[in-house]
N, C-alpha and C positions, 0 to 999 in steps of 0.2 A: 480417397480425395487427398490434394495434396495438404490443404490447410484447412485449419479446421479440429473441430472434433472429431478423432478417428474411426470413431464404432458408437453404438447405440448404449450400447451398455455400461461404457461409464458414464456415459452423460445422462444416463437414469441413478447411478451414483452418486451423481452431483446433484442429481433433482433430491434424490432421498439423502443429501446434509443436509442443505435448504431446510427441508421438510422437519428433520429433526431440530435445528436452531429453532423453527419457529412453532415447534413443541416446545420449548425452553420457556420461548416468550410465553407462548399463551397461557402457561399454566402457571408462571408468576403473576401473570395479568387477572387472570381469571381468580385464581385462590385471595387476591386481593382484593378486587371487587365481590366478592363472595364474601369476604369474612366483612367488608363493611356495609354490606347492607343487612346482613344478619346473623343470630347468633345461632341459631339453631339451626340446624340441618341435615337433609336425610342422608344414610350410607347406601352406595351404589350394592346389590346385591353381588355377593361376593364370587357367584358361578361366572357373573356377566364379565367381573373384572378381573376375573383366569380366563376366559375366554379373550375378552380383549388385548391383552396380554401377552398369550401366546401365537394369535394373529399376527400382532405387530411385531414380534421378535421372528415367525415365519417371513413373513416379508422382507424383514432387515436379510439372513439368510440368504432367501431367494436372490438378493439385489447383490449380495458382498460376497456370496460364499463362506462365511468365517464371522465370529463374532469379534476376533480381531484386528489390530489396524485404528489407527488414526478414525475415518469414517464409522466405519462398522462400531468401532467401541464408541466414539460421543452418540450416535444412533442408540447403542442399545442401553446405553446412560440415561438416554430422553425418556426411551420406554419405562424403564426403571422408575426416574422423577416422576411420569405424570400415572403412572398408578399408585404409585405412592400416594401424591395428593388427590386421589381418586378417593383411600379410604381413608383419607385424615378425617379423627377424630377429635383430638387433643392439641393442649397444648405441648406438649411432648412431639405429636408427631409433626405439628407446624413447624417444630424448632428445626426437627430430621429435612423437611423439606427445601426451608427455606436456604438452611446451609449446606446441604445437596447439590441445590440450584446453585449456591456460587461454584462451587466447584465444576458442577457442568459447564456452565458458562468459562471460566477459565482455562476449559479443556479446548474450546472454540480456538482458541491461539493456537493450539498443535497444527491445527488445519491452515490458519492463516496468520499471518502481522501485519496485516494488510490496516492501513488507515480505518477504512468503512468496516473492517472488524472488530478494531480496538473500538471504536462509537459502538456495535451493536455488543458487547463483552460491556463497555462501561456502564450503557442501559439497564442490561441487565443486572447488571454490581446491586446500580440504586437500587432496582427493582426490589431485589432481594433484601438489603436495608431497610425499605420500606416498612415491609413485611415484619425485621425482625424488629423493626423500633415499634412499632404499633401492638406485639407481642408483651412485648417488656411495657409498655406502658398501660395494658393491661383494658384496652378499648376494647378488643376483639367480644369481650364475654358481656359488652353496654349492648342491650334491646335496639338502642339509634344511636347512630354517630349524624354528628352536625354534617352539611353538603360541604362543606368549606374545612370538613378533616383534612382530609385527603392533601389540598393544598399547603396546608399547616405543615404536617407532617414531611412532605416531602422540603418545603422549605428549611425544616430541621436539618433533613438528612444530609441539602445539600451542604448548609452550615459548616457541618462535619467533616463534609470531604472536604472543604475549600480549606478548614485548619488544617486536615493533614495532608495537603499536597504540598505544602515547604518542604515538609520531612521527608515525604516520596522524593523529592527533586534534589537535595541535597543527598539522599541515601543512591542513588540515579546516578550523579556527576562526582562523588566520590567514594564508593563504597569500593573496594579493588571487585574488578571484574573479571570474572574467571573464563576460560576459555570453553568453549563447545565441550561438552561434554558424552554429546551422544547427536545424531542426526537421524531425520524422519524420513524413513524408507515411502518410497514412492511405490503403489501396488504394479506389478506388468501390466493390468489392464487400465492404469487410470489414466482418464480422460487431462490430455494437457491442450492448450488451442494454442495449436503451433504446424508441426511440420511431419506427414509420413517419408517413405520413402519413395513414393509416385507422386506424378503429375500427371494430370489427362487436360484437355483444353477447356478452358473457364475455368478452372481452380483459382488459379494466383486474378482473375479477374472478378472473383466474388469477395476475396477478402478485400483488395482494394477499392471495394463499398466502403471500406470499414476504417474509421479516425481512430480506432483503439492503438494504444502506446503496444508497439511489440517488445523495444528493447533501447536502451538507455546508455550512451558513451560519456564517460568524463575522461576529457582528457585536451590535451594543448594542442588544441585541431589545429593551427599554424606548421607543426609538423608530420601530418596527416595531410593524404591528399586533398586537393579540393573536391568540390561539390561532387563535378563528372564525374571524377572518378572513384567514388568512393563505394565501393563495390562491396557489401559484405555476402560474405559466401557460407553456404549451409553447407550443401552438398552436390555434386556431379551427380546424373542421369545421363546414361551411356546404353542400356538398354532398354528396346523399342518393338512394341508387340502388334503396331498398328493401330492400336489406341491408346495405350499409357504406357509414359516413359517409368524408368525402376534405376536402380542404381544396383549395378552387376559386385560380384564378389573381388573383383579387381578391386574397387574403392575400399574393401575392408581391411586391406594390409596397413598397419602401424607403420607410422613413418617418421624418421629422428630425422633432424635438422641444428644442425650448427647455427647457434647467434646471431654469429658473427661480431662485427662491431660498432657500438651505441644503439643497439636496437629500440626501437619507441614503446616505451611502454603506457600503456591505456588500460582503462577500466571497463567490462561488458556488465551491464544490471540490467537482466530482462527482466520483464512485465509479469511474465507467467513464473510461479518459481517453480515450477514444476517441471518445467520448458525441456524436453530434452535435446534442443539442440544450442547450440552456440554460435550468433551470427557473428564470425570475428571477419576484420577488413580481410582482403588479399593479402597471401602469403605473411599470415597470423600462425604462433605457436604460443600453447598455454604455457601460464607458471604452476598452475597446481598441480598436484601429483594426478588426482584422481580425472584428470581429463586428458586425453589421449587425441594426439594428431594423426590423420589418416592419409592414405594416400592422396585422394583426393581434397584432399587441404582441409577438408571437414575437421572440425571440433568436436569431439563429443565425450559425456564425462563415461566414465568404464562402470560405475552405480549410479544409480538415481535415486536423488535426496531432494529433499526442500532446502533450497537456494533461496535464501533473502539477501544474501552480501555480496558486494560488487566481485566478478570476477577478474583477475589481473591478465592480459595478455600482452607477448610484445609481436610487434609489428616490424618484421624483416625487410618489406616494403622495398628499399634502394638497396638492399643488399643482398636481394634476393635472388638464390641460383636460377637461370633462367633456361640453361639446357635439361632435360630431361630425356633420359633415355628408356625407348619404351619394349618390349620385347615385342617379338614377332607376332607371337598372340595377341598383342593387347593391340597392335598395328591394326590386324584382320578384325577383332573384335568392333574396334572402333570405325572398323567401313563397312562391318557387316549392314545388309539392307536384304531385305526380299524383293524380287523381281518382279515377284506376282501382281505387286502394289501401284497403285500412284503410274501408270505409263507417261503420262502428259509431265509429269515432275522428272521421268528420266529423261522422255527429248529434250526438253529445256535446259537440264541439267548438261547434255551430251553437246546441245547444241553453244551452251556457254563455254561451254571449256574449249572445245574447239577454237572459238572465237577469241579465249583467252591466249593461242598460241602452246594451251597445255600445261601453263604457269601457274603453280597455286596460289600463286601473290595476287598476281594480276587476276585470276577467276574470282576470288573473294571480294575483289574491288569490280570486277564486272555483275555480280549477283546483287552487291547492294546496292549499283545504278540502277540494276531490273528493278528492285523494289520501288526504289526512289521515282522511278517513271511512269508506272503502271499504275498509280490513284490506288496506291492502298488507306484502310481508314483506319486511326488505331479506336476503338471502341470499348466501354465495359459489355456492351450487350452484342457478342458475334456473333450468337444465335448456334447452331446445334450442327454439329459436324458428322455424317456418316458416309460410310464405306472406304471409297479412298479419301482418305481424309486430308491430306496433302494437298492431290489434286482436287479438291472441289475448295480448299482454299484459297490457293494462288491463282486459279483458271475463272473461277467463281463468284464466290461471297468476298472476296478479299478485304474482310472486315474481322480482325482481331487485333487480339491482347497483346503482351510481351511473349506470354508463353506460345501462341499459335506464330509470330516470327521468329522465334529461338527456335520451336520443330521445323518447321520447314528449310528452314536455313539450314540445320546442320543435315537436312535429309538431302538438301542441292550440294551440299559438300562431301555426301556419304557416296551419294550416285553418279559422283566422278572419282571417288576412289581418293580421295582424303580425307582421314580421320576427323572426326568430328563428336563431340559430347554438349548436351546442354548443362549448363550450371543455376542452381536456382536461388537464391536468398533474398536480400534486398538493396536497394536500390540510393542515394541521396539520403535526406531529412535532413530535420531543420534545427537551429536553434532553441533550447528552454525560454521559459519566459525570463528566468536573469541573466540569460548568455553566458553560463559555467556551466553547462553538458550539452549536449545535442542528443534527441530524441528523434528514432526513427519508427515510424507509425507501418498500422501495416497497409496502410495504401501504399506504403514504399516497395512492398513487394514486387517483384521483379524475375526475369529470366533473360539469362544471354546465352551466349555459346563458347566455345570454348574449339580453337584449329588447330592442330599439331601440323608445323608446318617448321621446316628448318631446323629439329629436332627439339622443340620448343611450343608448346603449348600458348597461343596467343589469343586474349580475349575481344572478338568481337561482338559487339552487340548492334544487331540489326534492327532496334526498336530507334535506334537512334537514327536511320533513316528515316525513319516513318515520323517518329514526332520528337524531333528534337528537343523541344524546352523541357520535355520529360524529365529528360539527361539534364538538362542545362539548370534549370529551377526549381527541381523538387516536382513530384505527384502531387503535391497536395494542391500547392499554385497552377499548374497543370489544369486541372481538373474544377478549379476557382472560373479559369481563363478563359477556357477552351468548354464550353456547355455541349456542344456536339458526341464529346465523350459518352453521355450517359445513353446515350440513343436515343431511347423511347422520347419520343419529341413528346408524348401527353405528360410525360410525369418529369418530364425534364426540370420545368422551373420547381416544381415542388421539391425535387430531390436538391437542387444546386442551393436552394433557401434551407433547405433541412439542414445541409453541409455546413452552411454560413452560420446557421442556429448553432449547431450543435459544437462549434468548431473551440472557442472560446472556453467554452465549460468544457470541454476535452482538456483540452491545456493545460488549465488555471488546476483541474483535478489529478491529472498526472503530475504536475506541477508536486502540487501540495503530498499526494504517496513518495512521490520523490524524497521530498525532507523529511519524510516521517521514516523511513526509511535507511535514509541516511545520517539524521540527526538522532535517532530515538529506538529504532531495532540495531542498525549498524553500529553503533555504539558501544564496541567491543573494548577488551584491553587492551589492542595497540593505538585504538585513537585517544582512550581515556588517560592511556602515558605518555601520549604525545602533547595533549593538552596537557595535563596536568606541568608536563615538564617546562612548556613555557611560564609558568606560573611560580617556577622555581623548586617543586613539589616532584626528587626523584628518589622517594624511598618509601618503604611500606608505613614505617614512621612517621612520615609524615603526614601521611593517606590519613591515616586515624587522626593525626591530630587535629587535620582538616575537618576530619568528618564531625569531633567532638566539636570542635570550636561552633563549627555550624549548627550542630543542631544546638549548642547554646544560644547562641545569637539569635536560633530563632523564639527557644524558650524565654530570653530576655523579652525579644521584641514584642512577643503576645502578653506577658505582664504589664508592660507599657505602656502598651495600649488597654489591657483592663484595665491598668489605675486610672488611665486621661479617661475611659469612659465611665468608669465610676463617678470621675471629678464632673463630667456632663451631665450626670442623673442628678447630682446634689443643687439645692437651692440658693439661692444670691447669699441668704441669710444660715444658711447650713456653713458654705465655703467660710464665711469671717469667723464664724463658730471654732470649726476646724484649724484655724489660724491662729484665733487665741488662745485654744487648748494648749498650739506646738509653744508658747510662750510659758507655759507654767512647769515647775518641776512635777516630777511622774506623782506622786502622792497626794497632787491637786488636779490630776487628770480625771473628768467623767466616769464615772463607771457607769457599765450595763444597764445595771440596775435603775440609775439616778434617773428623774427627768430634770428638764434644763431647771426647771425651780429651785427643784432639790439640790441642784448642782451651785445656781445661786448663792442657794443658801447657808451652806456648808463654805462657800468662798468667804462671804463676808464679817463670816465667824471671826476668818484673820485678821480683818484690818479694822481702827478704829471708826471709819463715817462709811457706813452701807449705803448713803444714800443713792453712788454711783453706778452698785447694784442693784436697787430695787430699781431704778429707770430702768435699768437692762430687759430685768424681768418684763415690766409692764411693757416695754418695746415688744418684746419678743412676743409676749401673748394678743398684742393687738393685730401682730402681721399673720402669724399662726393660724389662732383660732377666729378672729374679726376679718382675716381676709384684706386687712387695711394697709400694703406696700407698694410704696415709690421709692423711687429712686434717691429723695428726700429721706425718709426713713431709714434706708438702707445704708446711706450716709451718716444719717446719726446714730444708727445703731452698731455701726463698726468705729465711730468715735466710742461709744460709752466703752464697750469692750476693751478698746485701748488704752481708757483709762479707769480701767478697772485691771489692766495687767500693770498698769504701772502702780496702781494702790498697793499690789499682790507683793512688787517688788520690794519698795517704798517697808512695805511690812517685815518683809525678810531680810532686809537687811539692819531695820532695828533690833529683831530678834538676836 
C-alpha cells in the first residue's frame, strides 16, 4: 500500500506499546486502590507468577525479536513492574515499586514527546506520588481509610507539584542546554504511517478520508509559491507491473545540486517523527548532513532516527536547472509499456497523437481536452479496478482519484512513445490557526505526472482537469463543497457532518502539538541563546547568574507569601498584640513560655500606675475566653496597648 501502515507486524508492535503503557497505568491504579481499601492481603502463589512472567516476556519476543530497543525494553520494564507488584509484600517492596513506576513512566518519552504523552507520563508522575505520600504517611497499615483520603491526598500532591513548577520553569529557560547527545534508532520494521515505495489505485484515495496533520511548514510563504502550485514531492514512480506502480533503481542515484543564489530557506516538521520520507516543495535540497537528495528530487534521511525538530531546507524554486539530460536507457525505461495490456488506451492513445500532428506539446494538451470532455468524475469511492485496468478506466467506470488520472495519463503518454513518470506526495494546505505555518493534512495527498519533453521534465497534473478547485482551494474545502466526492449517496451526509465535527478539534489539537513542540521539546541551545541574547544574557556567566537570581526571587516570593498568610490565619486582636510587641525593646518581648497575663504582668512591674494594664488584661480575656468582640472593642483594646507602650517608654526613659 502506498500510505498507511506498511505490514502487519509493526502495527502489532504498536499495539503491544499501547499494551505495555497501560500495564504501567493499571498497576499504579490498582496497587493503590488495593492498599486503600486494605491492609491485609494474600500473595499470588509463586509457580503462577513465573509462569505469568515468562508468558509475557514470550510474547514480548515473539512480537520484537529482541529484548532490546526503545519498545521491546519499556515492554519488558512493564513485565518486570507488575510482577513485582504482584508479590509486594512490604513496605520495602511498595517503595521498590512505586519508584520503578516512575522510571517506567519516564522511559515512555523515549518513544514519544508528543503532547498527549507528556499528559499520560505526568498522570502517571502523580500516580506514583500518590502512592509514595500515602507510604510515608504511614495509612497503608490503618484497617480503614476515610472515602474522602484519596482526595485529601491527591490534593496534597498536587500542592507540591504546583510549588515546584517555578523551579522546573526557571531550571527549563535557563539552565545552558546541551546539545543531542545520542539519537533513537528507528527499528527496519517499525511501523511509521506515511509512505512505501508503491502505489496501486485507492491508496492516496483512502488516506484522503483522513484530517490527520501529515507534516508542518514554517516559513515566509510570500516567497513560496502560491496555493496551485505548491507541490510537495516524496518520490517518482516510473515503474509499472500492470497494477502497482514502484520506483525503479534509476531514482536511487544521489544527486548534488548547486544553491545557487538567495535560495528560500524553510522549515519541514512532520507529524510522524518517525516519518521516513520528507515532503520538501519542488526542486528542494536538505541542510542536514544526514539526509540525502536523490535523483528523483526525493528527500530522504541516509538513517532513521526520532525526528522531533524542525527540519531546515532550501528551496531552489526560480533558480532551478531546468534542462535535464537523460541517458538512453532511462529514455526507453521511461516509455517502457506492455503491448499485451490496455488495447482501447493504445488506439486512443495512437489515435490522439496522430491528431496532434505527432507534437508532444500539442498531444499533452490534446489528452487533457479528452479528459476534460468525456464526464469524468473525481471521487473517494472508484470502486475496484481489474484486469486491464487502464482500459476499463477511461472506457468504463471513469470514476477516480488523483492517483487513477496520474496512471492513465502517463500510460496515454507512454503509448505514443514519450517518456512519462508519476510523482506522488502532496498537494495545497492551509493556514494554522495563528497564520505562522501552514499545515498540510493528509487529505492533501496527491499524485501528478511528470513529461520529459524538450529535454526537460515538466509537471502536468491532469486532476486539475477534472476538478479544478482541488488545485485552486485546497482538498480540504474541496471536499467541505463538493459532497458528490464521497460517493456513497447513504453515508454521504453522515460522513460530510463527521468531517465538519471532527474538523475543528483536528486543528485546535495539531495546533496545540505544534507549540508544545516548538515551545517546549524544540527548545534546544540555539534557541535558548537566541533568546537569552535578546535579554542581554551572552555568556555562561551570566546563565548562572540568571539562573541563581531566579530561583531566589522565587524563594523570596514563597516567604512572602507565607508570612502574608500567616498574617491571614491571626486574629484582629492577635495582629495589635503583634504590633505592640514590635514597640518594646527585645528583653520585654513575650516569651514562649508566658501567657498574655503573665506577659501583663511582668510589663507593669516597670511602670508606676498598672492600671492601664490591668484593662488590657481584662479586655483581652473578655474577647478570648467570653467570646465578647466588636469592632468597639477592638478599637479600645488597641487604644489600651498604645498606651500601655507609651507608659513602657515614659519608664525608660526615667530610668
Amino acid at each position: 500500500m502506498f500510505f498507511g501502515v506498511a505490514s502487519l507486524g509493526p502495527a502489532w508492535d504498536g499495539y503491544v506499546f499501547v499494551v505495555a503503557f497501560n500495564w504501567l497505568w493499571g498497576v499504579v491504579w490498582l496497587l493503590l486502590c488495593w492498599r486503600y481499601r486494605q491492609a491485609n492481603f494474600s500473595v499470588w502463589p509463586k509457580l503462577l507468577l513465573v509462569l505469568f512472567t515468562l508468558l509475557c516476556l514470550g510474547l514480548i519476543f515473539l512480537s520484537y525479536r529482541t529484548f532490546l530497543g526503545v519498545e521491546a525494553g519499556v515492554a519488558f520494564l512493564s513485565t518486570c513492574l507488575f510482577a513485582k507488584s504482584l508479590e509486594a509484600k512490604n513496605t520495602r517492596d511498595l517503595l521498590i515499586v512505586f519508584n520503578f513506576a516512575l522510571f517506567v513512566s519516564a522511559s515512555l518519552l523515549l518513544h514519544s514527546q508528543a503532547f498527549w504523552m507528556a499528559l499520560l507520563v505526568f498522570a502517571a508522575f502523580v500516580m506514583c506520588l500518590l502512592g509514595l505520600y500515602r507510604i510515608q504517611t504511614g495509612l497503608f497499615s490503618q484497617p480503614q481509610v476515610r472515602t474522602n483520603q484519596l482526595k485529601n491526598d491527591l490534593k496534597q500532591i498536587m500542592k507540591v507539584v504546583a510549588i515546584a513548577t517555578p523551579f522546573f520553569i526557571v531550571l527549563f529557560m535557563f539552565f545552558p542546554r546541551l546539545p543531542p547527545l545520542w539519537a533513537i534508532p528507528i527499528q527496519n520494521d517499525q511501523a511509521t504511517t506515511g509512505m512505501s515505495d508503491t502505489m496501486s489505485p485507492g491508496d492516496i484515495a483512502q488516506l484522503s478520508q483522513s484530517s490527520a496533520l501529515a507534516f508542518r511548514i514554517v516559513a515566509d510563504m510570500q516567497q513560496l509559491p502560491s496555493r496551485r502550485a505548491l507541490y510537495w514531492r516524496a518520490m517518482v514512480l516510473d515503474q509499472y507491473d500492470g497494477q502497482t506502480w514502484r520506483s525503479s533503481f534509476f531514482n536511487q542515484r544521489i544527486k548534488h545540486v548547486d544553491l545557487g543564489t538567495q535560495p528560500v530557506q524553510y522549515q519541514y516538521l512532520p507529524a510522524d517523527e518517525q516519518s521516513q520520507w520528507i515532503m520538501g516543495l519542488e526542486y528542494s535540497t536538505p541542510q542536514e548532513r544526514y539526509l540525502q537528495l536523490y535523483q528523483d528530487d526525493s528527500i530522504r534521511p541516509s538513517r532513521l532516527v526520532k525526528r522531533n525538530q524542525p527540519i531546515q531546507l532550501f528551496w531552489l524554486g526560480r533558480n532551478a536547472p531546468n534542462s535535464v539530460a537523460l541517458s538512453q536507457r532511462e529514455l526507453e525505461f521511461n516509455r517502457k509499456v506492455e503491448l499485451s495490456r490496455d488495447p482501447k488506451t493504445q488506439q486512443l492513445a495512437q489515435q490522439l497523437f496522430t491528431q496532434s500532428q505527432s507534437q508532444p506539446e500539442q498531444y499533452i494538451q490534446t489528452v487533457l481536452a479528452w479528459y476534460r470532455k468525456n464526464d469524468f468524475v473525481y471521487t473517494l469511492t472508484p470502486g475496484t479496478l481489474g484486469g486491464d485496468r487502464t482500459d476499463q478506466f477511461l472506457f468504463s467506470s471513469r470514476k477516480g482519484f488523483c492517483e487513477h488520472y496520474a496512471a492513465s495519463f502517463v500510460m496515454l503518454m507512454r503509448y505514443a512513445g514519450i517518456p512519462a513518470r508519476v510523482v506522488v506526495g502532496y498537494q495545497g494546505g492551509q493556514w494554522a490557526p495563528d497564520g505562522n505555518s501552514w499545515e498540510v493534512r493528509q487529505l492533501d495527498a496527491h499524485a501528478w505526472t511528470e513529461v520529459y519533453v524538450q529535454g526537460k521534465w515538466q509537471r502536468i497534473d491532469p486532476t486539475a482537469m477534472i476538478a479544478p478547485q482541488r488545485i485552486d482551494t485546497g482538498m480540504q474545502d474541496y471536499m467541505a463543497q463538493e459532497q458528490t466526492v464521497w460517493g456513497d449517496e447513504n453515508a454521504q451526509a453522515w460522513r460530510l457532518q463527521q468531517f465538519k465535527m471532527l474538523k475543528n478539534v483536528r486543528v485546535w489539537s495539531d495546533y496545540l502539538s505544534y507549540q508544545w513542540q516548538s515551545k517546549v521539546v524544540g527548545y534546544d541551545a540555539e534557541k535558548q541563546k537566541s533568546w537569552l541574547s535578546k535579554l542581554g544574557l551572552n555568556s555562561s556567566y551570566s546563565y548562572v547568574l540568571i539562573l541563581m537570581l531566579g530561583i531566589a526571587a522565587i524563594l523570596v516570593l514563597y516567604v512572602v507569601v507565607y508570612w502574608w498568610r500567616q498574617l491571614q490565619q491571626q486574629t484582629p486582636y492577635q495582629r495589635h498584640i503583634r504590633k505592640f510587641q514590635k514597640q518594646l525593646p527585645p528583653h520585654l518581648h513575650k516569651s514562649t513560655a508566658e501567657t498574655f497575663q503573665t506577659w501583663m504582668q511582668r510589663l507593669a512591674n516597670h511602670v508606676a500606675d498598672r492600671h492601664v494594664f490591668e484593662q488590657a488584661l481584662v479586655l483581652y480575656q473578655q474577647m478570648v475566653f467570653l467570646e465578647q468582640m466588636n469592632k468597639g472593642d477592638l478599637q479600645q483594646f488597641k487604644k489600651l496597648l498604645k498606651d500601655c507602650a507609651f507608659a513602657l517608654k515614659q519608664a525608660q526613659k526615667n530610668l
